[in-house]
N, C-alpha and C positions, 0 to 999 in steps of 0.2 A: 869324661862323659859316659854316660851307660850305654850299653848294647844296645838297648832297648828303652828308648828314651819317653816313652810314652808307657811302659810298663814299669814298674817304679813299688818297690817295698814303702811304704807310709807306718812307721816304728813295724812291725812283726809282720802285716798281713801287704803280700802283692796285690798292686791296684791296675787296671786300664784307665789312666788318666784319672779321675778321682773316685773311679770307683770300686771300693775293694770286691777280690775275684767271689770269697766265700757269699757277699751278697749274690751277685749272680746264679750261685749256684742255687741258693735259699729261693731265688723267684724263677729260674728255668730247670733245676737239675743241670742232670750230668749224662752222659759227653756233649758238647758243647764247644761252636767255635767263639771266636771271642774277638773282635775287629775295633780297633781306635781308628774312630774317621780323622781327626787330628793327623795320625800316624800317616793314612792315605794321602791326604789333600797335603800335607808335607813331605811325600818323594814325588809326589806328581809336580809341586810349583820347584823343586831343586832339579829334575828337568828340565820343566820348562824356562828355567831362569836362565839355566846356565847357554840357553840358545842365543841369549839379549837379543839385537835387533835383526838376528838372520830370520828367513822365511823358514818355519818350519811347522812340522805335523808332529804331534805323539800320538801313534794311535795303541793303545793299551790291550797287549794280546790277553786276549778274554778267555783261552785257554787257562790261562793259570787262575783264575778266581771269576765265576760268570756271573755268583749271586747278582740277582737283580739291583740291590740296594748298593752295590759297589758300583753298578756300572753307572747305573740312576746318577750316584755322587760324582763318578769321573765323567758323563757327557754334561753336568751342571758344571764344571770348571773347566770345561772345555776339551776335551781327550777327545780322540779319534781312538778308533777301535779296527785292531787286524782279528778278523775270525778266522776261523777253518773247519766251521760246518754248518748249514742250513741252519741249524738249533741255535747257533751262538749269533747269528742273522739275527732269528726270531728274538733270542732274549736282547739285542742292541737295541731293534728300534721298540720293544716293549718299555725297555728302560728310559725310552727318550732321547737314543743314540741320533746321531746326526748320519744319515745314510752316505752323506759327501763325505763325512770322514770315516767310512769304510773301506780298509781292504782286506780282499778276500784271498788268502794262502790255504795251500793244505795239496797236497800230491792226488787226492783222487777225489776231486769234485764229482759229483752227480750231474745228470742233466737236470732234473728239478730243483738243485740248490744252483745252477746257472742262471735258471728259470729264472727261477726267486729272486736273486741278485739283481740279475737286469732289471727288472720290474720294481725292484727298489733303486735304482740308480744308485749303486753303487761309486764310491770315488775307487776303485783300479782291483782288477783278479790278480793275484801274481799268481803267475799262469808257468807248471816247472816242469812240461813236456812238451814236446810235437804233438804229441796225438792229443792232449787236451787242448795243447791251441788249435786243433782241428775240429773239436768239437764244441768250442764254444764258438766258434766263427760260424759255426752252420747253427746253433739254435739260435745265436742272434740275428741271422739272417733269416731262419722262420719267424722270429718276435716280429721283425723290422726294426732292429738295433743295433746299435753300435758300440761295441765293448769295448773298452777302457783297459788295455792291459803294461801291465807291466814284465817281462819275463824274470823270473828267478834264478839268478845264474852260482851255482856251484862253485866258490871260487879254487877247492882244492886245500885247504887250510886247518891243520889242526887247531882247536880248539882248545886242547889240553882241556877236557871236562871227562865227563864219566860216558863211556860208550856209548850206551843207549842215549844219552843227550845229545853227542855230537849231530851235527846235519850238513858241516861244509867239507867232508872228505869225500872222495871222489867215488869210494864202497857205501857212500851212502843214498839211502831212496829219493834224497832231497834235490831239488833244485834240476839246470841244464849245464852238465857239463862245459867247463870253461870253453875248452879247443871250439866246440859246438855253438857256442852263446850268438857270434857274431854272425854265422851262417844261418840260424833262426832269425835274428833280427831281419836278415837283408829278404829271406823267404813267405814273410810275417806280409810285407810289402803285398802281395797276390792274394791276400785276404779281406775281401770287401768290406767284411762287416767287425772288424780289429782295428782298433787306434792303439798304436802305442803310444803310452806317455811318459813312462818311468823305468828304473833298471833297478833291481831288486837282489838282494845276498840275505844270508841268516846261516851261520856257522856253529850255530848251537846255544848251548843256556849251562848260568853257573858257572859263566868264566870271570874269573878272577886278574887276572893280567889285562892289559892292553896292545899288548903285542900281538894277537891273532886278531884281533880287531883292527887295527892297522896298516894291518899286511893284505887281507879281505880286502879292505878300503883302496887302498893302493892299485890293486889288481883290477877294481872295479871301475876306480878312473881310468888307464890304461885303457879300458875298453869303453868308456862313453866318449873318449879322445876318438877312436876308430868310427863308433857310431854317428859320431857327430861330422867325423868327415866324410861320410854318405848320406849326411841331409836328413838323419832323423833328427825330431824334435825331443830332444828328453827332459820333459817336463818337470820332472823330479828325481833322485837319489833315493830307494827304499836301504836302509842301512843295519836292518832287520832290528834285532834284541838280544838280550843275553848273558846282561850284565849279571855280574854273579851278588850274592847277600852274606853280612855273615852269619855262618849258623855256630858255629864253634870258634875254633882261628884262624878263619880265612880271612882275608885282610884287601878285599876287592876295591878297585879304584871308585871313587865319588863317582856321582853322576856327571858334577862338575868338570872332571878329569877327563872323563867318558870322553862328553860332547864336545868337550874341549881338542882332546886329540883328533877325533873324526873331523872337525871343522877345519883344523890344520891341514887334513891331507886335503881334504876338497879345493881349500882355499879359496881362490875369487868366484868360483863357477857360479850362476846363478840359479843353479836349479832350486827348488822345495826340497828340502831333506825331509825325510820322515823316519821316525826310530820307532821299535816296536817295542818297548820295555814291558814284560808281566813280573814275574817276580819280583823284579829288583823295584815295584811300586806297591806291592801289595805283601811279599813274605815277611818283612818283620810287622806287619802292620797285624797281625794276625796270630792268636794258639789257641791250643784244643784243649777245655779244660775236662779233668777226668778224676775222678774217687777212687780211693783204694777200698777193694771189698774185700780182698783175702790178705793177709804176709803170710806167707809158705816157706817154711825154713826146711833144708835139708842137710845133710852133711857134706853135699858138696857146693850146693846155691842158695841163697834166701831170692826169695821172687817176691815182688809186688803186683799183684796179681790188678790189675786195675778198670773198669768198665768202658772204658776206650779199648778199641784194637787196628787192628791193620784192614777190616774194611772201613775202619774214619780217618784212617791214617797208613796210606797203605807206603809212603817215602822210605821208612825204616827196611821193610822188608823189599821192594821193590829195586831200590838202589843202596841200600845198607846205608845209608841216610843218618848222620846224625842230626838230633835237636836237641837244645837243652833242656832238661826238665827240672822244676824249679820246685818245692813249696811252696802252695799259697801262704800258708800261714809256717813259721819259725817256732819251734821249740828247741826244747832242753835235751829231749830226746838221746838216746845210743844212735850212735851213725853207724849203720850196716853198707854192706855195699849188695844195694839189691839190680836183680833184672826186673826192669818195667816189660809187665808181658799183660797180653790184653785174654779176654776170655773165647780167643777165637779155636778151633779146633784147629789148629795148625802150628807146628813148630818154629817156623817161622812167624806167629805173631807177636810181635815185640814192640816196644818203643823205644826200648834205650839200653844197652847194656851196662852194667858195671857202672852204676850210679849210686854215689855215696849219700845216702838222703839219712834223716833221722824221723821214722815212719809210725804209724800205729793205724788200725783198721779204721777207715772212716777219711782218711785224710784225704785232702785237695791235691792235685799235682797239674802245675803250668805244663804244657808242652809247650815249648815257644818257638819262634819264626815258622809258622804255621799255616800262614795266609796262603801261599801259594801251592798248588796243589796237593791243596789238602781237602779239603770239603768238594773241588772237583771230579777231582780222582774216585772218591769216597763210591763203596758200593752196597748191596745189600747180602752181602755171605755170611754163610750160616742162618738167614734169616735177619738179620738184624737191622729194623730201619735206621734209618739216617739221621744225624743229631740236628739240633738246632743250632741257630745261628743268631747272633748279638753283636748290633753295633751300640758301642758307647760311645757317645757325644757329649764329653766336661763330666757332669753327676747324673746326667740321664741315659739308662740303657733303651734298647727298641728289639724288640724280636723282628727279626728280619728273614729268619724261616723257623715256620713252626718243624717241630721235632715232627718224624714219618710216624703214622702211630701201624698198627701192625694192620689193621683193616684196612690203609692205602696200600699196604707192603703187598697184598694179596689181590686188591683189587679190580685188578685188569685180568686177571687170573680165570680160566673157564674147566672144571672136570669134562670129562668122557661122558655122555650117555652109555645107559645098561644097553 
């Protein structure tokens, strides 16, 4: 079966589903993200499937892809949605988000994004301090409300992922220290305006194994056995996200497997599980298509100099990130082994190194598993606005953001008086 099952060579030229890429490019240009809603709406039901008749939530961390028309599609098929800023609030219930299936994570809430929350009824804050459960218990007590929290506890757990991804080791910003977790619970009690209803983990993203996921899980029953024998009600198991995608030869468990093992350790318990999956719902569903404008041959590199760079794609450099990068279209071509480098002013902008392609000026090039923090991340350096965005649905595409043109790029923009 391919990599990439919904991207698919048709004799020479790569397709999204039935549509070849070089059309796209012919009616949007270039750089350009590129989405199979097919691709979406099929890791989101291999989720949900794999739950069968247990009570459960997927709520789709909107971090990693928040286009409106993604979210729009995942609250139409039913996803619950974990945000972590006011903004990703705003764009859920723009899209039609169901506010009951919201929860709200992220280490430094505001008081106006608590605001906002409450007043949207929120379904749970995972809430991964003292001092922010202290500060939403006192603005829900000026609303006259009642917060819904979950706390997020740290289990201590390598993740085996990439540093900056990890979030369950104990040198991380993330979550409430284990030793700690049960002593906020029991203290949470003297907070009028706090309902707790759920117990919350998230050890990182990009994991490929099951075993840190297991072991997290484990440690987290442990402690709703304790909670439970002081008479809290724990209405749910948050059992965060993370699962990892492949971008190369990673070789990550199904979703099947995933929820399969999680449901093992839980066993009979009856709480709501809820899992937070972004990537592993949207990264292969998703690439950045991009033109070659320059080949730069040197004596010691040939570069493919290409109109994409590292602010549309900033993964490569950010986390030395590999992606495949493919041809749209198959020739006959010399095969060089070139560096995909974008035209940003920095040495670090790249997409790919040491990629054996057979090139010539003008060409198309796939960057693929691309959906996930890719168009979010995306910024405006060097000036360069932001590309457009294309969902293809069978043989029909849709522009689902128009490309930034340079007069929005400036437009909030004010000079100095003389």
């Amino acid at each position: 079966m391919s990599k990439f099952p919904y991207f698919e060579y048709h004799n020479t030229k790569l397709c999204v589903e039935s549509v070849p890429l070089d059309r796209i490019f012919r009616e949007y240009d270039t750089p350009c993200y590129v989405y199979s809603r097919s691709a979406l709406i099929a890791a989101f039901k291999e989720f949900d499937s794999a739950f069968a008749e247990r009570d459960h939530l997927i709520c789709y961390a909107v971090k990693a892809n928040s286009s409106l028309a993604i979210l729009n599609l995942f609250a139409k098929i039913g996803s619950g949605f974990d945000i972590v800023s006011g903004g990703e609030l705003q764009r859920v219930l723009k899209a039609g988000g169901d506010p009951k299936k919201i929860v709200f994570s992220g280490v430094g809430k505001s008081a106006d994004e608590m605001r906002a929350a409450l007043i949207a009824n929120i379904l749970c804050f995972n809430v991964e301090s003292e001092v922010e459960l202290g500060t939403l218990n006192q603005i829900a007590s000026e609303m006259g409300k009642i917060a819904p929290v979950s706390l997020r506890v740290n289990p201590d757990v390598d993740a085996r992922t990439h540093p900056y991804i990890s979030t369950g080791l104990k040198e991380n910003k993330f979550g409430i220290p284990f030793v700690e977790a049960e002593k906020l619970y029991t203290s949470s009690k003297n907070l009028t305006n706090i309902r707790i209803i759920g117990l919350d983990f998230h050890i990182g993203s990009q994991l490929t194994e099951l075993a840190p996921f297991t072991e997290a899980c484990k440690k987290m029953i442990g402690l709703l056995d304790h909670l439970e024998e002081e008479s809290f009600q724990i209405e749910h198991l948050d059992l965060g996200g993370g699962l990892g995608i492949r971008y190369f030869e990673e070789n990550p468990p199904s979703a099947q497997s995933y929820v399969e093992a999680l449901c093992s350790d839980i066993g009979h318990r009856s709480q709501r599980i809820l899992i937070e999956p972004g990537r592993s719902l949207v990264g292969n569903a998703g690439l950045l298509l991009t033109r070659v404008e320059y080949l730069k041959h040197t004596d010691h590199r040939d570069f493919a100099i290409v109109d994409a760079a590292m602010n549309d794609l900033i993964r490569p450099a950010l986390y030395d990130a590999y992606h495949e990068i493919l041809p749209v279209n198959i020739n006959d071509n010399k095969i060089k082994n070139y560096q995909i480098v974008g035209p940003v002013c920095e040495t670090g902008d790249f997409l790919g190194h040491d990629r054996k392609l057979a090139l010539v000026k003008g060409d198309l090039l796939a960057v693929m598993s691309a959906g996930a923090y890719g168009m979010s991340m995306s910024s405006n350096y060097n000036s360069r606005p932001r590309a457009a965005e294309i969902m293809v649905d069978g043989d029909q595409t849709h522009l689902i953001r128009e490309r930034e043109s340079l007069e929005q790029l400036i437009f909030n923009e004010r000079t100095l008086p003389l």
